[in-house]
N, C-alpha and C positions, 0 to 999 in steps of 0.2 A: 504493500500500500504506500502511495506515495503522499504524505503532507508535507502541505507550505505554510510554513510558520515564521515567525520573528522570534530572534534569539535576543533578548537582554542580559548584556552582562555587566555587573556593575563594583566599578572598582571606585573611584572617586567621584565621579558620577557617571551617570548612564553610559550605556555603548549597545547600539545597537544595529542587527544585520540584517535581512533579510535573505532569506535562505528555503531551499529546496530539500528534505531530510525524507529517506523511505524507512517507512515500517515501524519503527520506533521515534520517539523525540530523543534526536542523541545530544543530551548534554555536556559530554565532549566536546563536540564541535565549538559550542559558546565555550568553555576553559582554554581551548587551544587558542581561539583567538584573541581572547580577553588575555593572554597572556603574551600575546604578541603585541596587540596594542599598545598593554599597559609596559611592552621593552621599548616604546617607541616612545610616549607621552610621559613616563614616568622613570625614575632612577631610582624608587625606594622598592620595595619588594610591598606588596601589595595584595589582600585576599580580597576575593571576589566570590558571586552566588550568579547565578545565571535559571532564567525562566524561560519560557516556551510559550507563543500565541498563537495561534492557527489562523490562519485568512478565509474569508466565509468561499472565496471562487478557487474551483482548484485549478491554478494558475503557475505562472514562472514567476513569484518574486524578484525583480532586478536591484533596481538601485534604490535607495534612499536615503534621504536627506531630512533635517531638523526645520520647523518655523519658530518663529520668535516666542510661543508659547510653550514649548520644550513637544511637540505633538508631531507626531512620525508622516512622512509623507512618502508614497512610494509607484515605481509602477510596476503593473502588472504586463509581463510581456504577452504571456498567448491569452490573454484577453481580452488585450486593448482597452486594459482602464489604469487610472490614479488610484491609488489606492490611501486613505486618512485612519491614523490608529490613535486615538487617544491613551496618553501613555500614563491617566492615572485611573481613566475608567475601561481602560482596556477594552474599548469595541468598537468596532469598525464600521469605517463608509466608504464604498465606491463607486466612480465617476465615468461612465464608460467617455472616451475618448470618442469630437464629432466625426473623424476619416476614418472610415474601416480600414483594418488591417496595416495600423498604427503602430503595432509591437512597440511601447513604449518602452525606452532601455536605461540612460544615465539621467540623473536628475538631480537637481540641484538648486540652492538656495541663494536669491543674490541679495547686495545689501540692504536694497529698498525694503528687503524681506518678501520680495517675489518670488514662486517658484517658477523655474523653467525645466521641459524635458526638451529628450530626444525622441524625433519618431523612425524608429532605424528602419522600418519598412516602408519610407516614404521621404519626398524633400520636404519638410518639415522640421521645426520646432515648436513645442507648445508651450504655453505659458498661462499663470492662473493666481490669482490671489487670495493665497490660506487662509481656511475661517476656521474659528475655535467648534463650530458645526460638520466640518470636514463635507458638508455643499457647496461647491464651486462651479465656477463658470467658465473654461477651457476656452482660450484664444491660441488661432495657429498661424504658422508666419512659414512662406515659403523660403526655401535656402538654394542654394545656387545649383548643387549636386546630390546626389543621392546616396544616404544610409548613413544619417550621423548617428555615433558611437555613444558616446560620455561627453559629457556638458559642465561648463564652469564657466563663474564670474569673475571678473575682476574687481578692485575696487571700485572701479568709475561706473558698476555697473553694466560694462560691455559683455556680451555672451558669447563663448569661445565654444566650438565644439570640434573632436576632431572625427574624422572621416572614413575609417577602416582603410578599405583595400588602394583607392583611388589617392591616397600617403598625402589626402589635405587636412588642414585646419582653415576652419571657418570661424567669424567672427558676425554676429549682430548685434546692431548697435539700436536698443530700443527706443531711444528716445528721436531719432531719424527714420528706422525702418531703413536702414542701409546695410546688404551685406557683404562679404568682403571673403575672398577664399585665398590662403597662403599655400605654398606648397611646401607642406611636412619632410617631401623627401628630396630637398635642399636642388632641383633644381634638376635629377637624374631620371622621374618617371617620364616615358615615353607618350603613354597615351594617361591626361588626369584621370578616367575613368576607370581603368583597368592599371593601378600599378603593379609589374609583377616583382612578388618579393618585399612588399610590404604592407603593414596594415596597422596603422597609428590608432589607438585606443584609448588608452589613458591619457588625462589632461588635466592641468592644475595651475595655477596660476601664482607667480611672489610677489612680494608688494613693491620690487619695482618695474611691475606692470610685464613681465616674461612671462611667455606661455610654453609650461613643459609638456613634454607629452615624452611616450614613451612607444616602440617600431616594432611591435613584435616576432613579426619574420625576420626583419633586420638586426632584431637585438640592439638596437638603440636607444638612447634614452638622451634627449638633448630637451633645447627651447629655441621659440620664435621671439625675435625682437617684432613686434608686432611695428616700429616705427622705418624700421628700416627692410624688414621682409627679410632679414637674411636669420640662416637655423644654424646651429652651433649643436653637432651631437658627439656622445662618445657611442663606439662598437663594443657590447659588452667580450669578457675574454669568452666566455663561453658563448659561443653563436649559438647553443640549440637554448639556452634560458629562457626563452618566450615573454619577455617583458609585455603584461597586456593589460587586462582595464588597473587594476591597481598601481596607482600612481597619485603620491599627495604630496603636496608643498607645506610644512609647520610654519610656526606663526614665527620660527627664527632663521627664515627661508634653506631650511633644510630639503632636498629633495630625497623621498623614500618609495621605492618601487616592491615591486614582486617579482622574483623570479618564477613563472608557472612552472615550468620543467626541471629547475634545479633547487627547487624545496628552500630556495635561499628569498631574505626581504634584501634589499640594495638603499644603502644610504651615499649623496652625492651633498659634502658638506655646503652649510652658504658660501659662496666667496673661491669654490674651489675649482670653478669651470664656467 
């Protein structure tokens, strides 16, 4: 049997995943990661308790993100909805998404305390403004190419997403309605639609306005000076590591990635590249 649930684990305050678990709630899963995070956000040794919530649609859980009232927002891939958990009365509301066949994927919170997703089955972005009701009103915004991945802000507000196979990062700019497409892989893909050999995932943003993202077939992990278009990456040593959607920038612009294939997290200090 397959359930999708939310895993909280809580070390100094919340942390939470959304996640795809069969047959049992393995609570594991929430220790392995609450143990990882808290090697990442914390330097003291630290105990933790971790719970389990079930989602009412049997769905893919993807990404999720916090609004200002500490209250879970998230999407649902094979259902084509948003999904709202309140994280002290524990229950749920979903929003089906207006474009079928939306698979919404990376989502994220920007400063206005708007949320934005991705619609990786479509040129799309969506966007919407959290209520302590978890009823909203989904607005969608066309993008220049097809199948955005993971989505991040920057401070100014600007929304960055990057591209999978086609090795772009895209930028909209909400207060214009103008978008803008970079090319992630510095310059080498042949056709922007089909790059072969890579697929940029991950994406995060530091506060001096750089956009990292991370190449997973390439095994790179660089950033976009978004003023001048030009990408600064490294090749990790191991080419098969798979750097892919996990990728964050700390609030002391540390850059911290995943390796998928080599069981390793990758940190790239501030100031180091």
């Amino acid at each position: 049997m397959t359930r999708n649930v939310f895993i909280q684990a809580s070390l100094e305050k919340s942390i939470w995943s959304a996640i795809t678990v069969k047959r049992t709630r393995v609570v594991l899963i929430a220790v392995l990661m609450s143990v990882l995070l808290a090697s990442i956000f914390a330097t003291q040794q630290v105990t933790y308790a971790a719970s389990l919530s079930e989602v009412p649609t049997q769905t893919n859980p993807w990404g999720v993100t916090l609004d200002g009232n500490g209250n879970i927002w998230f999407s649902e891939f094979s259902a084509n909805k948003i999904g709202f958990f309140n994280t002290t009365t524990h229950t749920f509301v979903e929003t089906t998404i207006p474009s079928a066949d939306a698979s919404p994927y990376g989502i994220t919170t920007a400063p206005n305390g708007k949320i934005w997703f991705a619609e990786n089955d479509l040129s799309k972005i969506g966007t919407f403004t959290p209520t302590t009701t978890g009823h909203i009103t989904i607005a969608e915004h066309a993008i220049n190419t097809f199948s955005p991945h993971l989505i991040t802000a920057d401070k100014a507000g600007n929304i960055w997403y990057s591209q999978g196979f086609s090795g772009v990062i895209g930028e909209y700019v909400p207060n214009t309605g103008m978008h803008k497409d970079f090319q992630g892989s510095n310059g080498i893909c042949p056709n922007p639609n089909n790059c072969p050999g890579t697929h940029i995932s991950g994406i995060s943003t530091d506060s001096h306005g750089m956009v990292w993202f991370d190449d997973s077939l390439d095994a790179r992990v660089g950033y976009l000076n978004p003023q001048t278009g030009s990408v600064k990456a490294i090749r990790l040593s191991n080419t098969s590591a798979h750097p892919h959607d996990g990728l964050i920038v700390d609030g002391s612009n540390n850059v911290w990635f995943t390796e998928l294939y080599a069981n390793k997290l990758g940190k790239i200090p501030a100031g180091s590249f």
